[in-house]
N, C-alpha and C positions, 0 to 999 in steps of 0.2 A: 597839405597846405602849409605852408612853411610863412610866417608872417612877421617878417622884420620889423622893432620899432626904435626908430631913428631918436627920437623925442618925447616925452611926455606928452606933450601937444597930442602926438597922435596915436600913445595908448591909451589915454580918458579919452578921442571923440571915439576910436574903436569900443572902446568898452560901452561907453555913453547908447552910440549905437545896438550894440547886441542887447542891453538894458530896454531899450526903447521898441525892439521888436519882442523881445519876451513880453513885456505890460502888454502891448495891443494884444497879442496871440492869448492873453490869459485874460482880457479885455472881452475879447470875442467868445472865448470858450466860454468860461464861466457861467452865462447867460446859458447859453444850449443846454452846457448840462445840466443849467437847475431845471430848464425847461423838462428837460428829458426826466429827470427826476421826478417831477412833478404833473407831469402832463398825462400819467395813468391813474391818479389818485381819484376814487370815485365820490361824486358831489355827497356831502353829507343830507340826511333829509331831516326836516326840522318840519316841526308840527307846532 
C-alpha cells in the first residue's frame, strides 16, 4: 500500500483517522477484557 501525501491537510485527517480507529478498538476491548479478567473471580462470603 503505497500512500502519497500531497499536503498536510491530508497527512493530519489520515493520521487523525487511524488515531480515531485505534481509541474505539481499545474503547471496545478494554471492557471485554476486564470483563474476562474478572468474570471467574469467585463471590467473597461474608458472615
Amino acid at each position: 500500500m503505497d500512500t502519497v501525501f500531497y499536503t498536510l491537510h491530508d497527512f493530519i485527517l489520515y493520521t487523525k483517522a487511524v488515531v480515531y480507529l485505534l481509541m474505539g478498538g481499545i474503547l471496545i476491548t478494554l471492557p471485554l477484557f476486564w470483563h474476562f479478567l474478572t468474570g471467574r473471580d469467585e463471590k467473597k462470603r461474608t458472615f
